[in-house]
TORDREN-264589 format. One line per 5 residues: number of its first residue (from 1); their letters; for each residue x, y, z of C-alpha. Coordinates in Angstrom, 2 decimals. Example, Ala and Ser with C-alpha at 12.3 -4.5 7.8 and 13.67 -1.06 7.14 Angstrom:
<atoms>
1 = as = 12.30:-4.50:7.80; 13.67:-1.06:7.14
</atoms>
This chain:
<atoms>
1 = xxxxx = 12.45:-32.42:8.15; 8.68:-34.42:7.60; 7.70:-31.13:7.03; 10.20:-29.78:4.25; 9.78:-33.44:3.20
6 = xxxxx = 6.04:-32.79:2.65; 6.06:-30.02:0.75; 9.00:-31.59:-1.58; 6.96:-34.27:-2.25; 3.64:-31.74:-2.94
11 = xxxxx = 5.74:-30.09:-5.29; 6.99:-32.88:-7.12; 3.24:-34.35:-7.47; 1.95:-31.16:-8.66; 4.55:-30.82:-11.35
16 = xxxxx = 3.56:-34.75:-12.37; -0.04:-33.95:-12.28; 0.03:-30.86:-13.81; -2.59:-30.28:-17.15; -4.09:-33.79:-15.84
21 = xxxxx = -5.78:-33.22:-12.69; -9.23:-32.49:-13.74; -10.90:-28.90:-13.02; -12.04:-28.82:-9.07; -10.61:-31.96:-8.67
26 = xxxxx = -8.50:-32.04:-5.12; -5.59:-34.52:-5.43; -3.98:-35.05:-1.93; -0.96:-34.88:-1.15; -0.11:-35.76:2.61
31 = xxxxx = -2.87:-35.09:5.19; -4.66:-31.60:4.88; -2.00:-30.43:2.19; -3.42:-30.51:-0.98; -3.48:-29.49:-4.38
36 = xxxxx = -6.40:-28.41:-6.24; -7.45:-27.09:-9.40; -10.07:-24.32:-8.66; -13.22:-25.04:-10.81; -13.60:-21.86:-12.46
41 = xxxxx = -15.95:-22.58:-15.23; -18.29:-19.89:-14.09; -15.09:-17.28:-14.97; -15.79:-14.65:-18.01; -14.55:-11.66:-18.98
46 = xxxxx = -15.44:-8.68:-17.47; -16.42:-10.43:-14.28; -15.43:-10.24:-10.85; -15.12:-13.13:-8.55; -14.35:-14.32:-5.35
51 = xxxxx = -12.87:-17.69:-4.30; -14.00:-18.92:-0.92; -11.50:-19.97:1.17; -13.41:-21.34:4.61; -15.55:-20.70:6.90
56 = xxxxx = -15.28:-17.84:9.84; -16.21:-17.62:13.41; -19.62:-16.08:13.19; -21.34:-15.99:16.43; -21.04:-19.84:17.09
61 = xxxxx = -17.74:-21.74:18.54; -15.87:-22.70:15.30; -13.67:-26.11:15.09; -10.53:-25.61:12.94; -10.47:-24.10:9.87
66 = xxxxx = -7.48:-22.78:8.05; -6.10:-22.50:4.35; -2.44:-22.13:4.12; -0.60:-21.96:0.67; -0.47:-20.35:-2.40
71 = xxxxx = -3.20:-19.29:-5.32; -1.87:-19.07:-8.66; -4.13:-17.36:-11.72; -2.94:-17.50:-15.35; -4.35:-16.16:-18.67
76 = xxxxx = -2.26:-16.80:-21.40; -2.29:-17.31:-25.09; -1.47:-15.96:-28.84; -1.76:-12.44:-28.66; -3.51:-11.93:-25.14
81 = xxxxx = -1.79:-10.18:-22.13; -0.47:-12.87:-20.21; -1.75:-12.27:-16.59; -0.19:-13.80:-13.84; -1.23:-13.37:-10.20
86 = xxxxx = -0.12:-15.13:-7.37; -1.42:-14.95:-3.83; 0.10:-16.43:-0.83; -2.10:-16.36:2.02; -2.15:-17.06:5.83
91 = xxxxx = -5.68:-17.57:7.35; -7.75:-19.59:9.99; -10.76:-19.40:11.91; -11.43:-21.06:15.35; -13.36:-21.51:18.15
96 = xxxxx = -14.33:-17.45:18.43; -10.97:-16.06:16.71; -9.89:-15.13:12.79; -5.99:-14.69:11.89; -5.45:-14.28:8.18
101 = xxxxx = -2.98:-12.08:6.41; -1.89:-12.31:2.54; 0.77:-11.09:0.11; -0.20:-10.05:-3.26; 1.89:-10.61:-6.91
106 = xxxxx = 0.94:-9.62:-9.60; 1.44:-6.86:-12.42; 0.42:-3.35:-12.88; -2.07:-2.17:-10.77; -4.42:-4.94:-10.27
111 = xxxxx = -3.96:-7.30:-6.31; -5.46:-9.45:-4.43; -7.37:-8.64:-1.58; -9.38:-10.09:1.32; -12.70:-10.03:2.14
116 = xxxxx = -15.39:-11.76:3.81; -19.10:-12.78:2.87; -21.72:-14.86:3.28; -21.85:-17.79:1.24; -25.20:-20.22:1.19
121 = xxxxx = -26.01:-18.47:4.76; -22.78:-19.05:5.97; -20.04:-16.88:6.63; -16.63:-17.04:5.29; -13.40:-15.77:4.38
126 = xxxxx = -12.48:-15.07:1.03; -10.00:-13.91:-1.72; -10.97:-10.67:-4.12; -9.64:-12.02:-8.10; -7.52:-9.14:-9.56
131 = xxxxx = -10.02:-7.27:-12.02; -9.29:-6.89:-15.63; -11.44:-6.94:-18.52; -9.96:-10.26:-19.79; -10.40:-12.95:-17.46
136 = xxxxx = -7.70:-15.41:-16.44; -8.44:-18.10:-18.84; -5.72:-20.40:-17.98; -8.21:-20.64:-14.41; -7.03:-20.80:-10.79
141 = xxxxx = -4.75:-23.63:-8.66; -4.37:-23.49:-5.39; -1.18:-26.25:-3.19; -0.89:-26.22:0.40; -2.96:-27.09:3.48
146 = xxxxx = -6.88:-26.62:4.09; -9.51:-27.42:5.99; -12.57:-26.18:6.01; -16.27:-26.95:8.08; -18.04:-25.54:5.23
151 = xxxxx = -16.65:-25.21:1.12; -13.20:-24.16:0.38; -11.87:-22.76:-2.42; -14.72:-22.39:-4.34; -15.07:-19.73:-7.48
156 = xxxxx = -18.49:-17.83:-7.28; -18.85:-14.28:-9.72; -20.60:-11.66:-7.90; -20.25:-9.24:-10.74; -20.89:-9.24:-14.77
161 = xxxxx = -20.28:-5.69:-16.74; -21.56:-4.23:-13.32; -24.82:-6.54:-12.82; -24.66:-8.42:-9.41; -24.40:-11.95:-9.93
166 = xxxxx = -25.20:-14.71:-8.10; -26.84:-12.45:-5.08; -29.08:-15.59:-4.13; -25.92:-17.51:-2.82; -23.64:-14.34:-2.16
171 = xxxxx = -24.26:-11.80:0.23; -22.27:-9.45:2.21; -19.15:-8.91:0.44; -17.31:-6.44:2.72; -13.28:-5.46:2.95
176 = xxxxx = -11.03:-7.89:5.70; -8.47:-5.31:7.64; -5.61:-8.35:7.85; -4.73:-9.46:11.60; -1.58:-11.13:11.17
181 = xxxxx = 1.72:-9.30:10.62; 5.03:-10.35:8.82; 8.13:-9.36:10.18; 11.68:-9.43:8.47; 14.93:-10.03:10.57
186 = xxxxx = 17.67:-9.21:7.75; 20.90:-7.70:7.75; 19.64:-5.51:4.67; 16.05:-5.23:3.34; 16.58:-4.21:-0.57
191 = xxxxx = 13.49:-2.86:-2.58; 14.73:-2.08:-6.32; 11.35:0.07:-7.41; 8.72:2.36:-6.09; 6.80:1.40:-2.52
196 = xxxxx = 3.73:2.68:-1.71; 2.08:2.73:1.30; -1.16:2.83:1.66; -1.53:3.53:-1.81; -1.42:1.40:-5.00
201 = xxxxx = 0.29:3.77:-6.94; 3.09:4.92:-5.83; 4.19:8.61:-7.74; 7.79:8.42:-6.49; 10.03:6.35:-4.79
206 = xxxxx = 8.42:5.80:-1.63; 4.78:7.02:-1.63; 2.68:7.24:1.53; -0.89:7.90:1.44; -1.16:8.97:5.11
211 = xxxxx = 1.06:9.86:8.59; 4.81:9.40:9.36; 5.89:9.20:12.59; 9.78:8.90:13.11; 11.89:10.01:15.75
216 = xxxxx = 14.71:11.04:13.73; 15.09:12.27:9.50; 17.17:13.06:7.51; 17.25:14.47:4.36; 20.42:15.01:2.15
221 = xxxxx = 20.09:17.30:-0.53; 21.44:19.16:-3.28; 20.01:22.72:-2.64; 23.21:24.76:-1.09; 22.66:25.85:2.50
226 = xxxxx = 22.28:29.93:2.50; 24.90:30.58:4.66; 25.86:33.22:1.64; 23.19:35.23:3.18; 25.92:36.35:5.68
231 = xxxxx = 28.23:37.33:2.84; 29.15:41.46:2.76; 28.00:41.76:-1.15; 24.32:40.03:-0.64; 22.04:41.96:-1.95
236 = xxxxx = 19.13:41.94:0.76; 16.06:42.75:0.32; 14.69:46.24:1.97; 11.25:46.19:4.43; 9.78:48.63:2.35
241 = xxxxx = 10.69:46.14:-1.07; 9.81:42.92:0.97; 5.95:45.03:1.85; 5.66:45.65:-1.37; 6.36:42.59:-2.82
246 = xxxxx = 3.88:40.96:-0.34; 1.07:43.56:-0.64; 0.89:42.06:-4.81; 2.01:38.58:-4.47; 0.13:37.69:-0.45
251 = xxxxx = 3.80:35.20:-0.12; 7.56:36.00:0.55; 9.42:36.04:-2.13; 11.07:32.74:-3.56; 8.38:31.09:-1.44
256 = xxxxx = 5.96:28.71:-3.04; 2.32:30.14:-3.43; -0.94:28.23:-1.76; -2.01:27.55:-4.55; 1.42:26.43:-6.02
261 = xxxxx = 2.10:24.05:-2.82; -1.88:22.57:-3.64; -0.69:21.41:-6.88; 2.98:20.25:-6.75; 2.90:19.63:-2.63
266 = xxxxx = 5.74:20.40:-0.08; 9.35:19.81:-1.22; 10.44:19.34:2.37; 14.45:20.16:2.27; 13.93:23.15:-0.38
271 = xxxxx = 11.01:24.17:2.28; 13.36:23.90:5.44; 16.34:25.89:3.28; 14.30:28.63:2.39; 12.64:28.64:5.88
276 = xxxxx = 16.31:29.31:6.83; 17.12:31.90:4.34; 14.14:33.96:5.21; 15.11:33.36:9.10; 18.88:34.79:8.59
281 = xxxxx = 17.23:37.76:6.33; 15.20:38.29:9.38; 18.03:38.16:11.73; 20.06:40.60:9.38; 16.83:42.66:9.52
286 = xxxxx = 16.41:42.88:13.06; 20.71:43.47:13.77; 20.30:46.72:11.89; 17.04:47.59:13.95; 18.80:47.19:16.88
291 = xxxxx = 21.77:48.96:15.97; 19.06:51.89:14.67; 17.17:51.69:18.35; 20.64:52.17:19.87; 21.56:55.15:18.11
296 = xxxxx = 17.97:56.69:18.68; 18.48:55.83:22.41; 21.91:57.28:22.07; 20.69:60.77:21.21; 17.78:60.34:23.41
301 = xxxxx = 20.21:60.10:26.28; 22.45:63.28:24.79; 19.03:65.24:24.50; 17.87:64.70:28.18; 21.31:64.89:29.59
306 = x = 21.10:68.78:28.29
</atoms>
């Protein structure tokens, strides 16, 4: 209850201090939860930044450091995109351990992301601004707890129109795999839109730029099952028209080419159904082989019997 009462009452000061709290100006709100408006006067267009979020265990035993809340970017105006990213993120840094994990919102294409770096010699933790051309002029506010044994939440550029900036201060910019995970216990998880996976841009409804592993799929389709194969008027396909046809075309026919499958990929049901088809051709195939070996041993039998 203190707790839900805390952040009520960090809400309801942020709303009464909004567009008055002065830029980089922390106003607290109870204990280590705070809300601050990230002095971004550094921010231009065509830059990329990073806002420092605290330090990292780095070789020596770390006291607490954490930064738990939510960062909020706007850019705004008459005729300008308006931009609005918002990350919530999860990190700390103690003793000889770092935890930190973050969800991303924001529009089209452009996310946050972690990373860490070294900041005035020291080494921190740190979140990646969404790159766009225009920057976010509306600047950066960040509410909920921190604490930090060096800066926090501090806006340095490290790139202008693709000249390094501020290389002096910032140094070792380099990717953060997060460490903590986020687990949903719902009756029903509902995603209305595309999910990618490992990928950005997702090309279809789910998208996965890498390996499934599942222990059981299925796949409902469309495509009728070729069953008809079986049927007394199907017109199948002699050995001597199938070698020909492969001799020309190097695939079976109604089989995707290499190069075709390079291009479009694998449709994995119409793949499977056609992997049938050409097993119950086969199977027709080899039931009038065997009934032609028969026959031959047949009159094999006859010949030797005389």
């Amino acid at each position: 209850m203190n707790r839900f009462f805390s952040i009520f009452a960090g809400l309801l000061v942020l709303i009464l201090f909004h567009g008055s709290v002065a830029n980089g100006q922390v106003v607290t709100l109870s204990g280590d939860y705070i809300h601050k408006v990230i002095n971004s006067s550094t921010n231009a267009t065509y830059t990329k930044s990073l806002i420092i979020l605290h330090e990292i265990y780095d070789g020596t035993l770390l006291p607490d450091n954490y930064l738990i809340g939510t960062v909020a970017a706007r850019r705004g105006g008459t005729g300008a995109f308006n931009r609005l990213n918002v990350a919530n993120v999860n990190s700390s840094s103690s003793y000889n351990a770092t935890f930190s994990n973050l969800v991303s919102n924001d529009e089209a294409t452009y996310s946050w992301r972690l990373k860490t770096c070294r900041y005035n010699g020291k080494k921190y933790i740190a979140l990646d601004v969404p790159y766009a051309g225009g920057q976010h002029s509306n600047g950066f506010q960040f509410i909920g707890w921190a604490k930090s044994s060096g800066v926090s939440l501090e806006f340095v550029p490290y790139d202008k129109n693709g000249v390094p900036q501020n290389t002096d201060i910032l140094t070792e910019i380099a990717d953060y795999i997060p460490s903590r995970q986020i687990t949903n216990y719902v009756s029903r998880f509902n995603i209305m839109g595309r999910v990618g996976i490992g990928t950005a841009n997702p090309q279809a409804d789910l998208a996965v730029e890498g390996n499934i592993l599942a222990k059981q799929i299925k796949v409902k389709t469309d495509i009728s099952v070729p069953d008809y194969v079986f049927e007394p008027d199907y017109n199948l396909k002699s050995l001597q028209e199938l070698e020909e046809y492969v001799k020309i075309n190097k695939h079976l026919p109604e089989m995707p080419s290499a190069n075709e499958i390079g291009k479009k990929g694998l449709d994995v049901a119409e793949m499977n159904l056609l992997l049938l088809k050409k097993i119950e051709e086969l199977t027709l195939h080899l039931i009038e082989k065997d009934k032609t070996i028969k026959e031959i041993a047949d009159r094999l039998v006859k010949l030797e019997s005389k």
